[in-house]
C-alpha positions as CSV (number, residue, x, y, z in Angstrom):
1,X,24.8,30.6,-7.3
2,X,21.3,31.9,-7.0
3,X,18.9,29.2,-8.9
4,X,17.0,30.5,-12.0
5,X,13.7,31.7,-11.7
6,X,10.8,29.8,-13.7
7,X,7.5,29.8,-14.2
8,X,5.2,26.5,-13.2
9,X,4.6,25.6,-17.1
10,X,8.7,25.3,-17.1
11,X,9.5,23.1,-14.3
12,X,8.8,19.8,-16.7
13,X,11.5,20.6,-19.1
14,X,13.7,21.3,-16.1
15,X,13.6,17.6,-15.3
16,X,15.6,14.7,-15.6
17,X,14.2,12.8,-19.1
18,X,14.4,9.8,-16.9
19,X,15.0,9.1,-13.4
20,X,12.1,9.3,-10.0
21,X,10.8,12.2,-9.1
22,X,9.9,13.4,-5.4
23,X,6.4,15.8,-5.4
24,X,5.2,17.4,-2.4
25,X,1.9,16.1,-1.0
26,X,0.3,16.1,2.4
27,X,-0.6,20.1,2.5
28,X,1.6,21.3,0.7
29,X,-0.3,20.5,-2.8
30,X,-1.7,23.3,-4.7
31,X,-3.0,24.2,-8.0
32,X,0.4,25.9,-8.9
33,X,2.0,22.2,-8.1
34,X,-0.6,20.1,-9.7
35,X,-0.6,22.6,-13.3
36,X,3.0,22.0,-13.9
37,X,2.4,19.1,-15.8
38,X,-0.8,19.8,-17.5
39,X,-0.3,19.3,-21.4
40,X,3.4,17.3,-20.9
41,X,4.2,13.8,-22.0
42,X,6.9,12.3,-19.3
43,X,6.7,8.6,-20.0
44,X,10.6,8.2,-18.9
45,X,9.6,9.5,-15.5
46,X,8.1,8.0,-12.1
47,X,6.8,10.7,-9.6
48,X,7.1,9.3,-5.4
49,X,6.2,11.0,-2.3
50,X,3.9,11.0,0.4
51,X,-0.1,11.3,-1.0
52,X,-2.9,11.4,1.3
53,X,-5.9,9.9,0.1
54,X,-8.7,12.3,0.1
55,X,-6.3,15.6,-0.3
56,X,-3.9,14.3,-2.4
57,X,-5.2,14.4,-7.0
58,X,-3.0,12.5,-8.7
59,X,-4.5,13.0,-11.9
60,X,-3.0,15.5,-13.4
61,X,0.8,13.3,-13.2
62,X,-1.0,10.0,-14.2
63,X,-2.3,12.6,-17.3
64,X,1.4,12.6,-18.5
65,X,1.9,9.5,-19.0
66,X,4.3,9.0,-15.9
67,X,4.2,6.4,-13.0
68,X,3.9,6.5,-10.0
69,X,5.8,5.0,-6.9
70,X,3.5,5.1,-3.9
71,X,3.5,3.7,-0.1
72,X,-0.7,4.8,-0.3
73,X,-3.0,4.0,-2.7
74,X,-5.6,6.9,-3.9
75,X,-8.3,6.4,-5.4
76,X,-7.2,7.7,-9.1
77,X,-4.1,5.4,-8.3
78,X,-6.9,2.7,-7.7
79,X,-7.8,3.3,-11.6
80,X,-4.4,3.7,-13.5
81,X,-3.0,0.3,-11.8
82,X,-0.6,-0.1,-14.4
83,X,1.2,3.1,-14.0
84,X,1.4,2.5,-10.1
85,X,4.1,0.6,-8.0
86,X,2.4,0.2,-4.7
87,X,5.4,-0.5,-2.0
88,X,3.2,-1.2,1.2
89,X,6.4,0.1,3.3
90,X,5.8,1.7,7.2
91,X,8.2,4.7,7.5
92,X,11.1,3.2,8.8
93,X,11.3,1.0,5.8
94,X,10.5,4.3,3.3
95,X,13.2,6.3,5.1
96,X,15.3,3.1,4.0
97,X,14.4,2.5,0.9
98,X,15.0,6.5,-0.5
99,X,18.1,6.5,1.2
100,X,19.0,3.5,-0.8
101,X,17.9,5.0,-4.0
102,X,17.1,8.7,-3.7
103,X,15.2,10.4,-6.3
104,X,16.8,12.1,-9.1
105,X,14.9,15.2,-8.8
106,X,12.3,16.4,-6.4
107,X,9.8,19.6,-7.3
108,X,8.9,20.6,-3.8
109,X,6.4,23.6,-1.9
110,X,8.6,25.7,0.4
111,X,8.2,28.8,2.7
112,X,10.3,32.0,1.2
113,X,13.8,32.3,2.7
114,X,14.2,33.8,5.8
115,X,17.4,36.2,6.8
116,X,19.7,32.9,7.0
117,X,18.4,32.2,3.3
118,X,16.7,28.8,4.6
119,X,13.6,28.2,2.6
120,X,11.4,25.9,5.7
121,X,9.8,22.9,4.8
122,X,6.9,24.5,6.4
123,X,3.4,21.8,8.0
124,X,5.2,19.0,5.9
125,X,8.7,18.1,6.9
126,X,8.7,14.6,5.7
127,X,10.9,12.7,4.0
128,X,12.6,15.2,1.8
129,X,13.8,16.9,5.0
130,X,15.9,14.0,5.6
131,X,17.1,13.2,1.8
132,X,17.4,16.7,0.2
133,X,21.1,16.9,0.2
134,X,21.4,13.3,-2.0
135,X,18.9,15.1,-4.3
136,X,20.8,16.7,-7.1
137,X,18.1,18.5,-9.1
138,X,15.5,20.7,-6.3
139,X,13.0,22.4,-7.9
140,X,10.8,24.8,-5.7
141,X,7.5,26.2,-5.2
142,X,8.5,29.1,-3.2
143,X,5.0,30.5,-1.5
144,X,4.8,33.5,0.6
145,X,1.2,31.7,2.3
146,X,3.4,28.7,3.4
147,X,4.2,29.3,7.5
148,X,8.0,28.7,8.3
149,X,8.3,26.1,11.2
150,X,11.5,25.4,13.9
151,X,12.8,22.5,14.7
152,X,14.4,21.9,11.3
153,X,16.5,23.5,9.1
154,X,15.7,24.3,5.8
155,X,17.1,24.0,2.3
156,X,19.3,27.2,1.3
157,X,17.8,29.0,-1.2
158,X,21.0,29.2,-3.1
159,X,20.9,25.1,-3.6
160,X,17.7,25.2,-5.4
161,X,18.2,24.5,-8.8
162,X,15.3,26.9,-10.4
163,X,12.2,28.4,-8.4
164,X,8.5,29.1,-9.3
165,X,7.8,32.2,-6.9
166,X,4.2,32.3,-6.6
167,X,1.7,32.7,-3.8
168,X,-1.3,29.1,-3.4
169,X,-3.4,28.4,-1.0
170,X,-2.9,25.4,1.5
171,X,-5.6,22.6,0.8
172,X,-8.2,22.3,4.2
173,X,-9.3,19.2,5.8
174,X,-11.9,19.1,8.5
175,X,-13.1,15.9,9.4
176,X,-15.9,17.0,12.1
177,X,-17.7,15.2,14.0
178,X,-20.2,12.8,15.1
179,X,-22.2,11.1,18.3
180,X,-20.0,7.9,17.1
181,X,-16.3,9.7,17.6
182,X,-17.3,11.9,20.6
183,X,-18.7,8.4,22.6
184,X,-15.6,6.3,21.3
185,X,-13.0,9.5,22.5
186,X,-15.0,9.3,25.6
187,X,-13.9,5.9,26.4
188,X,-10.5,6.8,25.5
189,X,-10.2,9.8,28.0
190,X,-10.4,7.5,30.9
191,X,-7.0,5.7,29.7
192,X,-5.3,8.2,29.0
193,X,-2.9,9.5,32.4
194,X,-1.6,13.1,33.1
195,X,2.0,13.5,31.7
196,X,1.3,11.3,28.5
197,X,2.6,11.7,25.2
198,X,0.4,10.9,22.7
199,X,0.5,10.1,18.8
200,X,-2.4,10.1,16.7
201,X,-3.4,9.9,13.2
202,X,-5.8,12.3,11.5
203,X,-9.5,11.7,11.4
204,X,-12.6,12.2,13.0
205,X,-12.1,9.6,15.8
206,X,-8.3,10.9,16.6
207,X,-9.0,14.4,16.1
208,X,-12.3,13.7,18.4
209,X,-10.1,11.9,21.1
210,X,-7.7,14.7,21.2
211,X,-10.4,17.2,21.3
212,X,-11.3,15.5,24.5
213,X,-8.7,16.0,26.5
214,X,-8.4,19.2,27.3
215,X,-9.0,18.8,30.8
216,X,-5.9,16.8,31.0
217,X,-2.8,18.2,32.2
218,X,1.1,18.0,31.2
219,X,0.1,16.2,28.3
220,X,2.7,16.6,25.4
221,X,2.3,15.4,20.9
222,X,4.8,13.2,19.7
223,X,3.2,11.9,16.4
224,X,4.0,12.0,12.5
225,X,0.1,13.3,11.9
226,X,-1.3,16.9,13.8
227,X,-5.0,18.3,13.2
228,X,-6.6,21.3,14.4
229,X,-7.5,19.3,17.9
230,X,-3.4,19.4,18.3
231,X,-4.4,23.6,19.1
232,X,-7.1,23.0,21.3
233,X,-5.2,21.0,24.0
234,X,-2.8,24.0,23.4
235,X,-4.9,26.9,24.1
236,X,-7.1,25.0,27.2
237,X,-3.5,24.8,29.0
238,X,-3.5,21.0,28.7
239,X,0.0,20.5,27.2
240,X,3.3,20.9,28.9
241,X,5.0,24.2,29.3
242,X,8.5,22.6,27.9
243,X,8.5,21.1,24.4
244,X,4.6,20.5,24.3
245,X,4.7,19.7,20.8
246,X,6.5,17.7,18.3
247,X,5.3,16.7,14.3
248,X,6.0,15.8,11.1
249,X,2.9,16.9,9.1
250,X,0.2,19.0,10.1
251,X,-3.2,18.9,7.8
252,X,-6.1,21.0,9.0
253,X,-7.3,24.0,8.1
254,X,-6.1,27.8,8.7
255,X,-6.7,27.7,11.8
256,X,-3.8,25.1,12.6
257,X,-1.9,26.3,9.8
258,X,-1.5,29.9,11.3
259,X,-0.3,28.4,14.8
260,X,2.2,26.6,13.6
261,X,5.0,28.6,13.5
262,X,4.8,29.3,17.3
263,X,7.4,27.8,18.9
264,X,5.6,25.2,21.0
265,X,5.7,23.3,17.6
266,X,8.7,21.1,16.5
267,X,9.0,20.1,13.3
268,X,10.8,17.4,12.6
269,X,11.1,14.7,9.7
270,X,10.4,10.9,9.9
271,X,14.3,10.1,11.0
272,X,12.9,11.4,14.0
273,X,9.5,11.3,14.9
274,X,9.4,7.8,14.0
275,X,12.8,6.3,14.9
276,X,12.5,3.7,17.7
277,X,15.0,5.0,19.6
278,X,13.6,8.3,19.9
279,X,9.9,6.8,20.8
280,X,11.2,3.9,23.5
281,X,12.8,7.0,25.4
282,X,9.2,8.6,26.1
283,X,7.4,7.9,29.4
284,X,4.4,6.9,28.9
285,X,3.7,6.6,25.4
286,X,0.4,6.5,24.2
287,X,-0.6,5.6,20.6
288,X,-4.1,5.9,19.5
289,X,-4.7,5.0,15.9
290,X,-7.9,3.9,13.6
291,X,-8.7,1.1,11.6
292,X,-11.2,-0.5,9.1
293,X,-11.5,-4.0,11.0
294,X,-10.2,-5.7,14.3
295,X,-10.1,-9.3,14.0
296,X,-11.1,-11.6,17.2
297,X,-7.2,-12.1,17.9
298,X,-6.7,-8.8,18.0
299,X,-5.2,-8.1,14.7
300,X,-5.8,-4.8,12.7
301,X,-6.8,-4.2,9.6
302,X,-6.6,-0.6,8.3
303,X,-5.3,-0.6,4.5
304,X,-8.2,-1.9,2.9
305,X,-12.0,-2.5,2.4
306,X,-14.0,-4.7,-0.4
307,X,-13.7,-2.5,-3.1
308,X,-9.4,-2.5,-2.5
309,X,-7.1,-1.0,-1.2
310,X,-7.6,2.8,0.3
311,X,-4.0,3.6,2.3
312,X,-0.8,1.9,3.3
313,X,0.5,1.0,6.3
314,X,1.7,4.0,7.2
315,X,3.8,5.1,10.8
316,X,1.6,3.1,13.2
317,X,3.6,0.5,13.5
318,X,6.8,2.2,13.7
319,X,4.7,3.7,17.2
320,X,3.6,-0.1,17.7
321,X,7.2,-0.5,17.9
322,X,8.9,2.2,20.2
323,X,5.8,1.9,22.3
324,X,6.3,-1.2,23.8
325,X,7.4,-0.1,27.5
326,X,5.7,-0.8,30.7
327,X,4.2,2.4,30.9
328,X,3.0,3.0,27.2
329,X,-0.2,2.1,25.9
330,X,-1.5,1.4,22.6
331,X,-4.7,2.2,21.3
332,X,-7.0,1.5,18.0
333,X,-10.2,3.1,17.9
334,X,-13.2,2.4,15.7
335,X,-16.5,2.6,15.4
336,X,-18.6,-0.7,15.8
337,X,-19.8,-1.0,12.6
338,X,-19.5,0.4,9.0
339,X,-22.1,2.1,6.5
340,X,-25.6,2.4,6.0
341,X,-26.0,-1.7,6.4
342,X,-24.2,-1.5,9.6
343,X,-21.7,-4.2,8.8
344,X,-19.3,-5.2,11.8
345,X,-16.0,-3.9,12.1
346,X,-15.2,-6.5,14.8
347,X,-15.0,-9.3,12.4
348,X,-13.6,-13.3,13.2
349,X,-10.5,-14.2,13.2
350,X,-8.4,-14.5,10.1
351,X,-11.0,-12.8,8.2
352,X,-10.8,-9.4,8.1
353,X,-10.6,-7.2,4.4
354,X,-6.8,-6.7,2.9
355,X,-3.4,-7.6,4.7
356,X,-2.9,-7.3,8.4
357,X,-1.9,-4.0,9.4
358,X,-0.9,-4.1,13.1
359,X,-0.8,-8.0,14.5
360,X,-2.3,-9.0,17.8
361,X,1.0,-8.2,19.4
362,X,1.1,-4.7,18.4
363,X,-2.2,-3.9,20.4
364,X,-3.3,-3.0,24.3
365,X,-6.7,-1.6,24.2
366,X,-9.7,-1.6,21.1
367,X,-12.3,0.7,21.6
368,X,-15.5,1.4,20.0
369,X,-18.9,3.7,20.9
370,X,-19.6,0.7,23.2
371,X,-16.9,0.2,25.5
372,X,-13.4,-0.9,25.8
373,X,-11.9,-4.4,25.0
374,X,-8.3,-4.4,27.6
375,X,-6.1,-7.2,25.8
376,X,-3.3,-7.3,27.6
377,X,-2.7,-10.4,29.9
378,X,-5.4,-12.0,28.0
379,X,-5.7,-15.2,26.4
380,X,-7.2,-16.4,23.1
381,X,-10.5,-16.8,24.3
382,X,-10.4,-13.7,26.9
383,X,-8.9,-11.2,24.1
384,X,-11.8,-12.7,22.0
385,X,-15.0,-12.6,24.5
386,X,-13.7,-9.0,25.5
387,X,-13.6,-7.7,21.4
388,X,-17.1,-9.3,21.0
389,X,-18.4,-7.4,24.1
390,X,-18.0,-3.5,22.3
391,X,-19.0,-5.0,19.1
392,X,-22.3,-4.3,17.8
393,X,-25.4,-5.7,19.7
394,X,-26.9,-6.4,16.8
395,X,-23.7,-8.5,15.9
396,X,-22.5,-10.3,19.2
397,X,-24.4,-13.5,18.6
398,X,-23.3,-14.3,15.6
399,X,-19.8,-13.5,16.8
400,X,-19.9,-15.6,19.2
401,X,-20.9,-18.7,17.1
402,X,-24.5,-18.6,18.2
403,X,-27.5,-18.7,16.1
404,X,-29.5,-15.0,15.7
């Protein structure tokens, strides 16, 4: 049966009175998305997904009167604390835990159907891809400006329960760049072999360490996160000729988001591109991910700052995980110090901001704009003497226990 066709003020009484709610988020929120509940009371409802800090406005759902069930904290989730249920989960334990209990309804951004009626998940094949089927109401955004992607199936259009069929365009992120993330990526480039696969996150410093490997060669993207950096390896002929690329999400801007239906992109959702044994099969595997603090034992601190909390734990410990063979190397990158008042991001032990992220087993290699701290075979005081060494100048004394 072919599912009715709605408008985007209708896709609220289509609902479930009461139940959870999966929303697309990543790139594939819009304006037609984010106006469906404008003007709605759903108290009996809580609204999940994936929301990216930054790209993701979850204003307009808090508005209603809704919660939320998040695995990242926003900003306006920041302010509305009593409507939120924060599960700090990495993906492994997310793909678990909405397998457990999937969501009674999900309102979702799709590509239009192609001549197998399969509506493509399009840059974000997350978790829906993996759950849709135990999802018994499917509500869809169907937009002609969202690109089709291989590597996984689709939902049939004839599933969907109702459809809003309207055109929106996908939100743009371009982090840029800065002396900082070009002198920390050119630290990384000298770690990084021929042949590697690599995973990333998206930012300035990862999309700045990709960007600076096109002279590499056979290189080939395994990660959850692509940028626009992802193409530029592809068009200077430094990825693979087989398979060069495979994803979950891709947030850029047009320029990525017009190259991805090629087929040297794979798209494929979390019970893939972040199961361990899919990751411990790849030869080397190279992780480079960001952070807001290193600790002097090594341990990573990326959820958090003073004013709260700003993310989640997210996939990179999932990568932590299946990258843990004697050929795979993993990387957090960050710059030396933070703000206008230049505060250290190498901090002592046991005291950096918010809950630890990745522990001191987790990580190889830390590098900043000032060098590159090699922890492996190291002990307490090695691992700690090498962290203080790319710390700030300005910084090392006190760091080291001496007086300024």
């Amino acid at each position: 049966m072919a599912p009715d066709r709605i408008t985007a003020d209708q896709i609220a009484g289509r609902l479930p009175r009461t139940g959870r709610v999966w929303i697309s988020g990543c790139s594939t929120d819009g304006p037609v998305l984010r106006g469906a509940w404008a003007g709605h009371r759903l108290p009996g409802l809580t609204f999940t997904g994936i929301f990216v800090p930054g790209l993701n406005d979850l204003t307009a759902v808090l508005d209603t009167g809704a919660g939320i069930e998040t695995f990242f904290i926003t900003p306006e989730m920041n302010a509305a604390s009593d409507q939120v249920r924060y599960l700090p989960f990495c993906y492994r334990d997310i793909g678990a835990h909405l397998r457990a209990a999937p969501p009674d309804a999900a309102v979702v951004m799709l590509a239009s159907p192609d001549a197998d009626g399969l509506c493509s998940f399009g840059p974000v094949t997350d978790f829906i891809a993996d759950i849709w089927q135990q999802v018994p109401v499917l509500i869809a955004q169907i937009n002609p400006a969202l690109p089709a992607t291989r590597g996984t199936p689709g939902i049939p259009f004839d599933r969907l329960t109702a459809v809003v069929e309207a055109e929106s365009p996908l939100p743009q992120q371009d982090p840029g760049t800065d002396a900082t993330a070009q002198a920390i990526a050119a630290h990384v480039a000298r770690l990084i072999p021929d042949g590697a696969t690599l995973q990333t996150g998206v930012g300035r410093i990862p999309e700045a360490v990709l960007r600076g490997l096109t002279g590499k060669r056979d290189l080939a993207i395994h990660s959850g996160l692509i940028g626009d950096s992802t193409l530029d390896l592809l068009e200077a002929g430094a990825l693979r000729p087989e398979a060069p690329i495979t994803a979950g999400v891709a947030i850029g801007t047009d320029r990525i988001y017009g190259a991805i239906s090629r087929p040297e992109f794979a798209f494929r959702p979390p019970s893939h591109t972040h199961a361990i044994e899919v990751l411990a099969r790849i030869d080397p595997l190279v992780t480079v991910n960001s952070a807001i603090e290193v600790d002097l034992a090594g341990n990573v601190h990326a959820e958090a700052t003073p004013r709260g909390p700003v993310s989640g734990p997210g996939g990179a410990s999932d990568f932590a995980a299946g990258a843990r063979g004697a050929s795979d190397l993993r990387i957090i990158a960050l710059p030396a110090t933070a703000g206008k008042s230049r505060v250290s991001r190498i901090v002592p032990a046991g005291t950096g901001t918010g809950p630890v992220s990745l522990g001191r087993f987790d990580v190889d290699v830390v590098v900043t704009e000032n060098g590159v701290a090699d922890l492996r075979g190291k002990g307490p005081a090695e691992r700690r003497a090498a962290l203080i060494r790319i710390a700030d100048p300005a910084h090392r004394n006190i760091l080291s226990g001496e007086p300024e």
